[in-house]
Backbone as CSV, one residue per row, in Angstrom:
resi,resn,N_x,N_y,N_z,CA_x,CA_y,CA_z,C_x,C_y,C_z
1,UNK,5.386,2.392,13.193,4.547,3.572,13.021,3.300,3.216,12.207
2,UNK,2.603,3.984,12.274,1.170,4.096,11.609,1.332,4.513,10.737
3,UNK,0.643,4.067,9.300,0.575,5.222,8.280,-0.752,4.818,7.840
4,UNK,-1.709,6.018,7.243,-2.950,5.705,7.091,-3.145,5.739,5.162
5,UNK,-4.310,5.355,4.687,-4.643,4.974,3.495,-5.787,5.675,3.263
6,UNK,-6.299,5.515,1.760,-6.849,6.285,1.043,-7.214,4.863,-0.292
7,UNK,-8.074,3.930,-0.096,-8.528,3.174,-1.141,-9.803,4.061,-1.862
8,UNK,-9.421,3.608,-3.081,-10.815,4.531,-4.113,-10.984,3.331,-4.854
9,UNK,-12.702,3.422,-5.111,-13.114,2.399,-6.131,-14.139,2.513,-6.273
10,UNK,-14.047,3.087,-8.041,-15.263,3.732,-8.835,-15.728,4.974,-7.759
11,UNK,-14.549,5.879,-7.560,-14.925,7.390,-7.210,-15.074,7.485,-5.436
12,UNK,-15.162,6.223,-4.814,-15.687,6.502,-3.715,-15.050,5.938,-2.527
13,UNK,-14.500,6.201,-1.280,-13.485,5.462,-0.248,-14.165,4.373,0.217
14,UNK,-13.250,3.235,-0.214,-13.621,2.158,0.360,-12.927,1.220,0.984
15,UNK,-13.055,-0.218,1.691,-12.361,-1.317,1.953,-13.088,-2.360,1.911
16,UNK,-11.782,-3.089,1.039,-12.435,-4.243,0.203,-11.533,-5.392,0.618
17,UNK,-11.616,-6.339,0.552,-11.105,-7.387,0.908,-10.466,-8.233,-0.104
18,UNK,-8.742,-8.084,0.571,-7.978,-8.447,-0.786,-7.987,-9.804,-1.302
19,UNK,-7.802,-9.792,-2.935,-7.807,-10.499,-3.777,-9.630,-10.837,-3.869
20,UNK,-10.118,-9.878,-4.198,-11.534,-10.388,-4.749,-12.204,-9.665,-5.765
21,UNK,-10.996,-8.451,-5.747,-11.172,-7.239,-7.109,-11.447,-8.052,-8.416
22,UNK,-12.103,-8.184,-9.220,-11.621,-9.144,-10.475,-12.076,-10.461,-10.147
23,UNK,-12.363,-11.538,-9.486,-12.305,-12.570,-8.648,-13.638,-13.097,-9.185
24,UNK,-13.681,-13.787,-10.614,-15.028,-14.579,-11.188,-15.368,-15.452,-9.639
25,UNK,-13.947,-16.077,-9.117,-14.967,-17.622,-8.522,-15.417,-16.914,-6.602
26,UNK,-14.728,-15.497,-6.090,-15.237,-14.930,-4.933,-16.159,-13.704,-5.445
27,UNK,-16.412,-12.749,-6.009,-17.191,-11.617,-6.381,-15.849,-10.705,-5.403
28,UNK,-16.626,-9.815,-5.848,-16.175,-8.715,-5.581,-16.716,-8.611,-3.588
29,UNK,-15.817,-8.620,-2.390,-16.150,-8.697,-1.026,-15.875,-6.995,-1.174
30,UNK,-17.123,-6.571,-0.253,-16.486,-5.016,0.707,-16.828,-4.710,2.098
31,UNK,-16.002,-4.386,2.722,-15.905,-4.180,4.144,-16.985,-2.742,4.330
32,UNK,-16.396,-2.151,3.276,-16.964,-0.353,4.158,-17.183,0.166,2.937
33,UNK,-18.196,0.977,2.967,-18.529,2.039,1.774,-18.547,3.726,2.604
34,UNK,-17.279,4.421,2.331,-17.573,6.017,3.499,-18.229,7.133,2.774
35,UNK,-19.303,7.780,3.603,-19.822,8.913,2.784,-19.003,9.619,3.014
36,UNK,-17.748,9.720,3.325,-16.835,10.976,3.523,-16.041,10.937,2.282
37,UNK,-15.319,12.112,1.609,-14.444,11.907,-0.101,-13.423,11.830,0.241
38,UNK,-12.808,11.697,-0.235,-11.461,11.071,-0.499,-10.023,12.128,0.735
39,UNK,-11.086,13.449,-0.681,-10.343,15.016,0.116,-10.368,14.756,2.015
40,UNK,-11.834,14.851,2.120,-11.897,14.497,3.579,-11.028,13.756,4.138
41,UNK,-10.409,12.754,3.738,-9.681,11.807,4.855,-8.095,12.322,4.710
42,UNK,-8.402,12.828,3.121,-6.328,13.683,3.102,-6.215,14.922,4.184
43,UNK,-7.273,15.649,4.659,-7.668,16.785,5.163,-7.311,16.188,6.785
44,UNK,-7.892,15.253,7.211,-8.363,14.678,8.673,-6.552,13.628,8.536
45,UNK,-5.550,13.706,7.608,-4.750,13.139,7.911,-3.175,14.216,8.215
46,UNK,-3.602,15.453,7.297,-2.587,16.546,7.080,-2.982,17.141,8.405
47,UNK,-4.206,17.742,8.847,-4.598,18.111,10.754,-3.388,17.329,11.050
48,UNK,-3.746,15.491,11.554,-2.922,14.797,12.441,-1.851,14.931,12.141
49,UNK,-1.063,15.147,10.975,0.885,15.200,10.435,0.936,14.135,10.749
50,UNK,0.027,13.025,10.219,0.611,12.078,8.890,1.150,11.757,8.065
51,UNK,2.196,11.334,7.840,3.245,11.319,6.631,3.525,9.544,6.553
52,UNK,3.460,9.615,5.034,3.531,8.138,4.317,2.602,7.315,4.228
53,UNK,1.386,8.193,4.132,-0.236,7.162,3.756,-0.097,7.214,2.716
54,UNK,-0.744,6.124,1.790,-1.065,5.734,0.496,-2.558,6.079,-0.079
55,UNK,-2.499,6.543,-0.681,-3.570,6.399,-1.952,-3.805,5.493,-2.956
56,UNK,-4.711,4.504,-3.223,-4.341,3.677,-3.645,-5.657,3.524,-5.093
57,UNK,-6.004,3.461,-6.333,-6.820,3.659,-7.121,-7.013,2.501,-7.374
58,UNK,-8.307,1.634,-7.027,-8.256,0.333,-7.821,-9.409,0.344,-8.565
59,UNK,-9.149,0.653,-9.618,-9.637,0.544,-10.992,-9.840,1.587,-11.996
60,UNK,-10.513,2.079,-12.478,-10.800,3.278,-13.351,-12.132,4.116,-12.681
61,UNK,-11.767,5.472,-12.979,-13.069,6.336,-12.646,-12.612,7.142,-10.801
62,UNK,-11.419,6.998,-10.414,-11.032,7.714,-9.290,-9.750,8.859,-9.411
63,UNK,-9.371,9.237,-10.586,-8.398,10.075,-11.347,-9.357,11.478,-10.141
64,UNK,-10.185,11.780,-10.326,-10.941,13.279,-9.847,-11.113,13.254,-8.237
65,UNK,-11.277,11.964,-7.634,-11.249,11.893,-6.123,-9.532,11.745,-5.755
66,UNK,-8.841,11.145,-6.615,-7.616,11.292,-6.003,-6.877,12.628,-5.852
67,UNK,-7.080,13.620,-7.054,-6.440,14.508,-7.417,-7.013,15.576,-6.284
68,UNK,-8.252,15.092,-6.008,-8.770,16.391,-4.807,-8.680,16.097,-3.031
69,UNK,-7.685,14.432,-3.010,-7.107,14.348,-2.451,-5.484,14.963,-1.826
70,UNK,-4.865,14.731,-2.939,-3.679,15.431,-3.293,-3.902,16.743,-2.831
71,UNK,-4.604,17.602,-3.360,-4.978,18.540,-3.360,-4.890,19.211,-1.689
72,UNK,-5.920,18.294,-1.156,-5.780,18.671,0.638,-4.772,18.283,1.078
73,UNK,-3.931,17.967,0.701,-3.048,17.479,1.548,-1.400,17.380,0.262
74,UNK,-1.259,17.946,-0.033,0.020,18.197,-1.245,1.346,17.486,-0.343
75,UNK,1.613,16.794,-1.222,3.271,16.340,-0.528,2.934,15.101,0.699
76,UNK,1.695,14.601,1.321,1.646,14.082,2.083,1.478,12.672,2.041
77,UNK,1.087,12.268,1.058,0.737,11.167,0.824,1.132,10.369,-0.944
78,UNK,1.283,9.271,-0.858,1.725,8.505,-1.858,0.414,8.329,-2.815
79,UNK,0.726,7.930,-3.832,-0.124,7.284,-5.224,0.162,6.301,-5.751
80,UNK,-0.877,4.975,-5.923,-0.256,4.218,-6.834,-1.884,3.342,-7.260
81,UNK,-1.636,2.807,-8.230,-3.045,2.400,-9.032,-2.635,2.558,-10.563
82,UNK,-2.376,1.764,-11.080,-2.208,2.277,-12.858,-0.954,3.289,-12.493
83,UNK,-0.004,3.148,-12.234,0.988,4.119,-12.845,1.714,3.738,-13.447
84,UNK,2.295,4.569,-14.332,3.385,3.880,-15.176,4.063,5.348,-15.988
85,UNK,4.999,4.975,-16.915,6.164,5.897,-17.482,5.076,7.230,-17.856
86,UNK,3.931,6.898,-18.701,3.158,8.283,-18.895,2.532,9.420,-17.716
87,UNK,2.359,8.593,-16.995,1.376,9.263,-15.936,2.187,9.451,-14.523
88,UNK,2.873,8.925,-14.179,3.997,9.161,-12.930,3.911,10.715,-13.086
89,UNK,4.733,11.478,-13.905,5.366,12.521,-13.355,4.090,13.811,-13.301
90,UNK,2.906,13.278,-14.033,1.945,13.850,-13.584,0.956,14.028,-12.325
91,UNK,1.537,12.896,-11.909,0.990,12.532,-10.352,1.686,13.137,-9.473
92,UNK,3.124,13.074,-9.711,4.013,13.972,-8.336,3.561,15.695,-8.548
93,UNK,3.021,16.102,-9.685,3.066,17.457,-9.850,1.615,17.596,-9.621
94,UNK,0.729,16.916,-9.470,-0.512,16.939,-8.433,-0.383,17.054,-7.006
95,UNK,0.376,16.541,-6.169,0.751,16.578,-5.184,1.168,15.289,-4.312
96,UNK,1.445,14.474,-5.194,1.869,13.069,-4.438,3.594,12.938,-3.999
97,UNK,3.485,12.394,-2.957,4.572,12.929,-2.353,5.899,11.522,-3.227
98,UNK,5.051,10.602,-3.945,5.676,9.332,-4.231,4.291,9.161,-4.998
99,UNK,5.284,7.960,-5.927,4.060,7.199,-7.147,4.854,5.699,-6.278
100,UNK,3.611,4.555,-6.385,3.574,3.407,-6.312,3.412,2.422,-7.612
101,UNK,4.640,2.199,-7.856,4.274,1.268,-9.025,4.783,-0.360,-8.520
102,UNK,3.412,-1.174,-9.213,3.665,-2.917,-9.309,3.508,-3.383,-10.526
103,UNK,1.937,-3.075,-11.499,2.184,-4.003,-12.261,3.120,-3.642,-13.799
104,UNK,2.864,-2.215,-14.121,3.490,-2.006,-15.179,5.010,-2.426,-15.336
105,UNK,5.477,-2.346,-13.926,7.080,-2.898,-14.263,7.282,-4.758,-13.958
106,UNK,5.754,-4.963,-14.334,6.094,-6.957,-14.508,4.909,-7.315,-15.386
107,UNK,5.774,-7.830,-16.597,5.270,-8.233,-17.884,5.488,-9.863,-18.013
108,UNK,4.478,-10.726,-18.073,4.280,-12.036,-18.224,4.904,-12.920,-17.084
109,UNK,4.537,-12.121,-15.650,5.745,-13.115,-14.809,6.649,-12.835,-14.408
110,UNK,7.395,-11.558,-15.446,8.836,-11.393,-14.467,9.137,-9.876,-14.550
111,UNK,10.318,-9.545,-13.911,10.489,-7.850,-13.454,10.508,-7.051,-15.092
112,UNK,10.421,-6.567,-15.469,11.033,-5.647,-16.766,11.355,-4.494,-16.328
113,UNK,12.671,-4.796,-16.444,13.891,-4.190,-16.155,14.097,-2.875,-16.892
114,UNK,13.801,-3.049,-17.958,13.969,-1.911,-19.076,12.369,-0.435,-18.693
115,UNK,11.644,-0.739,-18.534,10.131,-0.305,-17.594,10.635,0.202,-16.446
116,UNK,11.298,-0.253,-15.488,11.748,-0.368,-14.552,12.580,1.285,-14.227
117,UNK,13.748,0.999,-15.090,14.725,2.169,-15.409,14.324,3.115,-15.933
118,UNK,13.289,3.274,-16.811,12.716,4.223,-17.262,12.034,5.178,-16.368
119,UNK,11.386,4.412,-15.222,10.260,5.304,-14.680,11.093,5.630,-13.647
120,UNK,12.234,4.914,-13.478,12.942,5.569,-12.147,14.109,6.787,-12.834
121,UNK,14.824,7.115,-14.243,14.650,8.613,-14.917,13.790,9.032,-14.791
122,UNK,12.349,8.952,-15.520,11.238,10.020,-15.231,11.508,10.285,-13.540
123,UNK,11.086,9.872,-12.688,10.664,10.630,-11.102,11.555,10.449,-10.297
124,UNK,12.845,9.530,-10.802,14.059,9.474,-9.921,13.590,8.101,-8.598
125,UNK,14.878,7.656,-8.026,14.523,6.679,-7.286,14.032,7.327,-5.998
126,UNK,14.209,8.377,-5.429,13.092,8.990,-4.040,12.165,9.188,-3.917
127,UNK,11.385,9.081,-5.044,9.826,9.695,-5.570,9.018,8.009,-5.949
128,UNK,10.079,7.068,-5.592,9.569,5.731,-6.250,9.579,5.214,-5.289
129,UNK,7.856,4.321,-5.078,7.808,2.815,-4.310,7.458,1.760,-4.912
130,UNK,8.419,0.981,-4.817,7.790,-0.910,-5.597,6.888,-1.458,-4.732
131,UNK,5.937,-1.437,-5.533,4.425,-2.348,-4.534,5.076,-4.069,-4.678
132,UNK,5.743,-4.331,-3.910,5.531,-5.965,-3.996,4.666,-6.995,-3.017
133,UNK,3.546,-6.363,-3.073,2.364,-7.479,-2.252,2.698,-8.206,-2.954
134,UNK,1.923,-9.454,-1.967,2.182,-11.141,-2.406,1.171,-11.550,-1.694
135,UNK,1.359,-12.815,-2.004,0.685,-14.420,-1.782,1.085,-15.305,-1.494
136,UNK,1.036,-15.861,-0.578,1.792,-17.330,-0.073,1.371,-18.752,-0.978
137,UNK,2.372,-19.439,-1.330,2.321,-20.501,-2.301,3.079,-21.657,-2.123
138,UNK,2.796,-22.761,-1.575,4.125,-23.409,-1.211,5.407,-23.019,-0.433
139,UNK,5.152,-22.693,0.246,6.037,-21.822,1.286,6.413,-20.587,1.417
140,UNK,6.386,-19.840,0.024,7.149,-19.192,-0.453,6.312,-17.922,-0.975
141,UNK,6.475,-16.674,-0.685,5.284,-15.221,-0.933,5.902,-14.582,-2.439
142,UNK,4.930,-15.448,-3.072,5.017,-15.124,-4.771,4.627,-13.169,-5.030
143,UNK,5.442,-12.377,-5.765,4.437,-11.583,-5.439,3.219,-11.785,-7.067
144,UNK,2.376,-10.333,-6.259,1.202,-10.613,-7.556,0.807,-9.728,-7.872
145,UNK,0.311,-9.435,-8.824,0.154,-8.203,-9.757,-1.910,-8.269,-10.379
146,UNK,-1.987,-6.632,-10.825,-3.165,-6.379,-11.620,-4.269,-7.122,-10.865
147,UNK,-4.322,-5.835,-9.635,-5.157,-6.327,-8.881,-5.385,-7.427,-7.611
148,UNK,-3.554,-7.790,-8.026,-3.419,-9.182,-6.887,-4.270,-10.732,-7.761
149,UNK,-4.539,-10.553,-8.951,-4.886,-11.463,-9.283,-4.005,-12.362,-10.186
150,UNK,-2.906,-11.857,-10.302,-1.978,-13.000,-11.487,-0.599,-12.679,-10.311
151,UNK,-0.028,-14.328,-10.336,1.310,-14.706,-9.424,2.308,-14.562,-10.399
152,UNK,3.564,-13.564,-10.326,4.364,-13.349,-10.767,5.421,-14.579,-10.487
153,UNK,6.331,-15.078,-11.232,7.873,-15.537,-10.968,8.552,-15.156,-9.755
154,UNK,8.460,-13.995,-9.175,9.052,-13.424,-8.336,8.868,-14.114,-7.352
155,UNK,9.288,-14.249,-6.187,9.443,-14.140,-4.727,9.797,-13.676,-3.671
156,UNK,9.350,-13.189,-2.479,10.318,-11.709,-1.732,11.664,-12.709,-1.184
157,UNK,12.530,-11.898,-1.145,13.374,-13.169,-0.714,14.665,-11.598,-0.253
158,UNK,15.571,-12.371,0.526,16.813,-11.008,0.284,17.433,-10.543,-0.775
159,UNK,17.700,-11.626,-1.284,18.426,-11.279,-2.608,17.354,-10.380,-4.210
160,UNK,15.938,-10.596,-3.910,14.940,-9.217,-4.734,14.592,-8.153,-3.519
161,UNK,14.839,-8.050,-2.281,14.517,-6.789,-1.994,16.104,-6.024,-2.565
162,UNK,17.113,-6.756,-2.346,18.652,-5.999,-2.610,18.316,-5.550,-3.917
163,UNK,17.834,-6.409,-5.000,18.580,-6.223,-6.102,17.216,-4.636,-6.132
164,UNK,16.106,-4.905,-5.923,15.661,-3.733,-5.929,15.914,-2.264,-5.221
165,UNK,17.017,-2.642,-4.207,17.083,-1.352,-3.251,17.404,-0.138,-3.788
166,UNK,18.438,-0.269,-4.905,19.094,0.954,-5.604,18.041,1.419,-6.879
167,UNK,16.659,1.107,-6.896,15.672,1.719,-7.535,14.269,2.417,-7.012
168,UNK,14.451,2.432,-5.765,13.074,3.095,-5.178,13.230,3.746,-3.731
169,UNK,12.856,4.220,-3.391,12.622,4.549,-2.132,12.336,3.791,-0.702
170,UNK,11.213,3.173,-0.769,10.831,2.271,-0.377,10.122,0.800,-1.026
171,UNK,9.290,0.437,-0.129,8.865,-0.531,-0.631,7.334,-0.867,0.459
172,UNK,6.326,-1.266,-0.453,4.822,-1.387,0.171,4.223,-2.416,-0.403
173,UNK,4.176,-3.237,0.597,3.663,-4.419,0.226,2.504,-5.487,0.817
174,UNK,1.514,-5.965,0.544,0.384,-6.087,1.120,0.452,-7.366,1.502
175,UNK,-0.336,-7.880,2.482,-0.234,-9.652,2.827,-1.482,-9.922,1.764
176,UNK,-1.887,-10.200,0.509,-3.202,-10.112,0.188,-4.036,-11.367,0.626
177,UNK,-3.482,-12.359,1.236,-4.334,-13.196,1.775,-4.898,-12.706,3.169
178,UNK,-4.577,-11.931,3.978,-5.080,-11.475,4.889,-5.233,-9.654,4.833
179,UNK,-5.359,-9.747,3.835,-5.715,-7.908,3.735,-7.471,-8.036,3.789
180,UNK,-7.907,-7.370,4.576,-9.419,-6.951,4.975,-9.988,-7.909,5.548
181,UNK,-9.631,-8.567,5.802,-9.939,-9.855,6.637,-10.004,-9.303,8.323
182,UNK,-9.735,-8.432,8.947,-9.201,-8.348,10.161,-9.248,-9.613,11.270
183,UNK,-7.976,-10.699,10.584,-8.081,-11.646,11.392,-6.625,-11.880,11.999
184,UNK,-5.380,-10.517,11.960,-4.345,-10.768,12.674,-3.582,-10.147,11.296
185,UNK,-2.541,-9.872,11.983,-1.569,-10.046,10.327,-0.442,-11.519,10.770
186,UNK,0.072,-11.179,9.515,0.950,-12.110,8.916,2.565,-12.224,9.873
187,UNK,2.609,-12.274,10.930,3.963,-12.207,11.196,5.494,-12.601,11.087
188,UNK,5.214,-13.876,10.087,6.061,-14.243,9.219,6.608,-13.899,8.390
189,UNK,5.686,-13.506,7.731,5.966,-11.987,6.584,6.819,-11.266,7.149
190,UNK,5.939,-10.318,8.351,7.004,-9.034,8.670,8.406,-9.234,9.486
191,UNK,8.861,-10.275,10.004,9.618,-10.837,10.452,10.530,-11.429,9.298
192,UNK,10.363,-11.262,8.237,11.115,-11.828,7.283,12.111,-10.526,6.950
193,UNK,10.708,-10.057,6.102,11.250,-8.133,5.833,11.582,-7.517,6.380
194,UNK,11.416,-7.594,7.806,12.666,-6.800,8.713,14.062,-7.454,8.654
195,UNK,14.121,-8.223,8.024,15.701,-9.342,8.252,15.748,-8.888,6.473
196,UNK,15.194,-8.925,5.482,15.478,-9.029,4.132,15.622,-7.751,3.515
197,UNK,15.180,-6.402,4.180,15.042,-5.382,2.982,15.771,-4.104,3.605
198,UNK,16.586,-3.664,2.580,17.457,-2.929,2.736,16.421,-1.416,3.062
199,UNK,15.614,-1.600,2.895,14.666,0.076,2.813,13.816,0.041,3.456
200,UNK,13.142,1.242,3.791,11.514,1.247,5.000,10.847,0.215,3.538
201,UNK,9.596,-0.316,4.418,8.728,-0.990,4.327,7.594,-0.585,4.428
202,UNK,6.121,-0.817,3.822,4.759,-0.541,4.998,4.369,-1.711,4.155
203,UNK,3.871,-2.401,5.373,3.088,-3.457,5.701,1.804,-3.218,5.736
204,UNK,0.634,-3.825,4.960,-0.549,-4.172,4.964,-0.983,-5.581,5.105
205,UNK,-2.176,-5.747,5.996,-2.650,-6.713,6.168,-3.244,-7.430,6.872
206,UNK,-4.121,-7.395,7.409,-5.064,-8.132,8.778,-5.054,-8.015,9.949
207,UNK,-4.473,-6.495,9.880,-4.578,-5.822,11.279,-6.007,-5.056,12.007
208,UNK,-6.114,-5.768,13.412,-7.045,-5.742,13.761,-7.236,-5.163,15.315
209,UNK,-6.308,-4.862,15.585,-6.048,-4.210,16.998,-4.255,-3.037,17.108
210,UNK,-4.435,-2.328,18.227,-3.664,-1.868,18.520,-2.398,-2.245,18.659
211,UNK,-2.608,-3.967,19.413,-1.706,-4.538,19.570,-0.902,-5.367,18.544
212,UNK,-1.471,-5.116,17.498,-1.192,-5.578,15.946,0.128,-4.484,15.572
213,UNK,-0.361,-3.096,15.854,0.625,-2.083,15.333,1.537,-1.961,16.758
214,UNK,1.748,-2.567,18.030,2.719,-2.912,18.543,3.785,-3.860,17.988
215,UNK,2.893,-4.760,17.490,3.489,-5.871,17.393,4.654,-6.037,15.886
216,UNK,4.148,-5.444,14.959,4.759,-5.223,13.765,5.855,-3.717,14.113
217,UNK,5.515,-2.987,14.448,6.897,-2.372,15.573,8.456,-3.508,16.036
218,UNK,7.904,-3.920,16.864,8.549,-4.814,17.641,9.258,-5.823,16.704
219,UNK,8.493,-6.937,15.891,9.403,-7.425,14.968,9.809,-7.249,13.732
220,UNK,9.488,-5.575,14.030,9.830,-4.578,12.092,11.053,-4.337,12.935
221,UNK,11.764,-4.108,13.910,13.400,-3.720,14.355,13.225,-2.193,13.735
222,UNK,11.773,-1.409,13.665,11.779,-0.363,13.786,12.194,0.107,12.013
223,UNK,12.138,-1.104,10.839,12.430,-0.481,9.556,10.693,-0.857,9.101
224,UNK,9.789,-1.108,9.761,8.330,-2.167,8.809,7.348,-0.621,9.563
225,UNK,6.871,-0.073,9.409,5.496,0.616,9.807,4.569,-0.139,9.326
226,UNK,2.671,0.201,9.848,2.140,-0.737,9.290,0.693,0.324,8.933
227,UNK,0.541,-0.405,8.016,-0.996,0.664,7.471,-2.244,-0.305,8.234
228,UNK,-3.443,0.297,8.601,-4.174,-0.207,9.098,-5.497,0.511,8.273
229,UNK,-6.409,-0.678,7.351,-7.549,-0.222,7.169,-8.925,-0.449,7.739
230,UNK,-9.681,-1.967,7.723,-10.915,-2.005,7.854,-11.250,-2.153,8.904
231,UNK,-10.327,-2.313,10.159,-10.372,-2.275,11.859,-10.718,-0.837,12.189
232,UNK,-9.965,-0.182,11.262,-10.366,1.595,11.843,-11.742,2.014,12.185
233,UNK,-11.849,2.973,13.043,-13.394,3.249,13.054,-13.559,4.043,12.418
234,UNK,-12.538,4.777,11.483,-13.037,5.795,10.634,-13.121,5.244,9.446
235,UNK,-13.156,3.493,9.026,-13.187,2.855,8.012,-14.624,1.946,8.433
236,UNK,-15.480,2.491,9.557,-16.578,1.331,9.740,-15.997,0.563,10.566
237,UNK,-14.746,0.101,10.908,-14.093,-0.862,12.059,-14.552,-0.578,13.316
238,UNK,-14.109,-1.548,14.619,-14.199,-1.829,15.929,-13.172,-2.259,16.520
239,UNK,-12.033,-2.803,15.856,-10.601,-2.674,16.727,-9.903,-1.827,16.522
240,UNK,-9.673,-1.064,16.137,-8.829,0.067,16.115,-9.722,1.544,16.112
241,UNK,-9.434,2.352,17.199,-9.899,3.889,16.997,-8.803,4.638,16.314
242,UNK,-8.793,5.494,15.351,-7.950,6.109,14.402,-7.324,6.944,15.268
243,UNK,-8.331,7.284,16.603,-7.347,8.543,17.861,-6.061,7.820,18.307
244,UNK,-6.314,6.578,18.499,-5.199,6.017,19.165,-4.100,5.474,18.199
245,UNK,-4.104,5.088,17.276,-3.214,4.907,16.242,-2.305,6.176,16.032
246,UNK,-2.886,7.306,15.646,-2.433,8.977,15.869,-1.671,8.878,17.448
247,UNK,-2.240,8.800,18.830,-1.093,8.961,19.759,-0.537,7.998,19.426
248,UNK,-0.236,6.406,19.139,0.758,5.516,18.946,2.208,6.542,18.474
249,UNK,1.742,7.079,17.144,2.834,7.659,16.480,3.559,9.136,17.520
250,UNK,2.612,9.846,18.246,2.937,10.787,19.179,3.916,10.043,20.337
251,UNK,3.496,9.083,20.409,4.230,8.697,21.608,5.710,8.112,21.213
């Protein structure tokens, strides 16, 4: 399935090309700058009955575009950007249907466990998704945190999607070497996580055609949906029309 997104940065919808947020030795890359707000695209996603797009805040100064996101669209869509034990349960009572948390629950490298348990009392484990995007490193998809710029200890593997299953809902996780790139996704990846994770999934990452969100279908065994940003034409893209992604899910 399709699920659509909602990137903000510094107030305004965008797509940026992952791992360059922060990025002294690449600058900062962007695909698309939309004069449309934030609200607009929660509005043009609640019309279609869309369910399980992300909102995603990368950096400071999008607290007022997200919330008037929420707003159009209450219950429909996820949050995650800076969340953590203070601010979670203020976000679901804005209208997020789920908070996305990665980096606050990994301190120097590894999970913190104690962070962890806490925020899943505050909002409970149905209201919770673990962002574990990653990075490929020697074989192996480290994940990475604060921006995608620091490689955690971790690795996706079966034995951390299990041990995480009985704390979240799902799980959303980005290819960040091929996020905004639209040069294919990762099918190794999603072919893994359909074999490794006990919970739905959404997949981000270098999808660039229709046949991209066939294709992650097909070797998701129907648990991986996939988010599609800078291909969209309602993101400035040319392989993907956002009409047809919408019948994908109709059909």
């Amino acid at each position: 399935m399709f699920r659509p997104c909602i990137d903000l940065h510094e107030g305004r919808v965008k797509q940026i090309v992952g791992g360059t947020l922060e990025s002294p030795a690449r600058g900062l890359m962007t695909n698309f700058v939309s004069d449309h707000s934030a609200a607009w695209y929660a509005e043009l996603y609640r019309k279609d009955a869309l369910t399980g797009g992300h909102i995603i805040l990368l950096g400071a100064g999008n607290d007022p575009a997200a919330r008037s996101a929420l707003a159009a669209y209450p219950g429909g869509l996820q949050l995650g950007g800076g969340v953590n034990a203070t601010n979670a349960r203020g976000w679901l009572d804005a209208g997020a249907s789920h908070v996305i948390v990665t980096s606050w629950v990994f301190r120097e490298g590894q999970v913190d466990r104690a962070r962890l348990s806490e925020l899943v009392k505050i909002v409970g484990r149905q209201q919770l998704v673990l962002d574990l995007s990653c990075r490929k490193r020697d074989g192996k998809y480290f994940v990475v945190t604060d921006r995608w710029q620091h490689f955690t200890d971790v690795t996706l593997s079966v034995s951390t999607l299990e041990s995480f299953g009985d704390l979240c809902a799902e799980f959303l996780i980005h290819a960040v070497d091929v996020e905004g790139l639209c040069r294919g996704i990762d099918g190794e990846l999603v072919e893994q996580l359909a074999r490794w994770s006990p919970l739905p999934v959404t997949y981000a990452g270098g999808a660039n055609s229709l046949a991209d969100l066939e294709t992650v279908t097909r070797l998701g065994q129907g648990k991986i949906d996939l988010t599609i940003g800078s291909a969209l034409d309602i993101f400035g893209g040319r392989g993907v029309r956002y009409a047809d992604a919408v019948a994908f899910n109709r059909k």
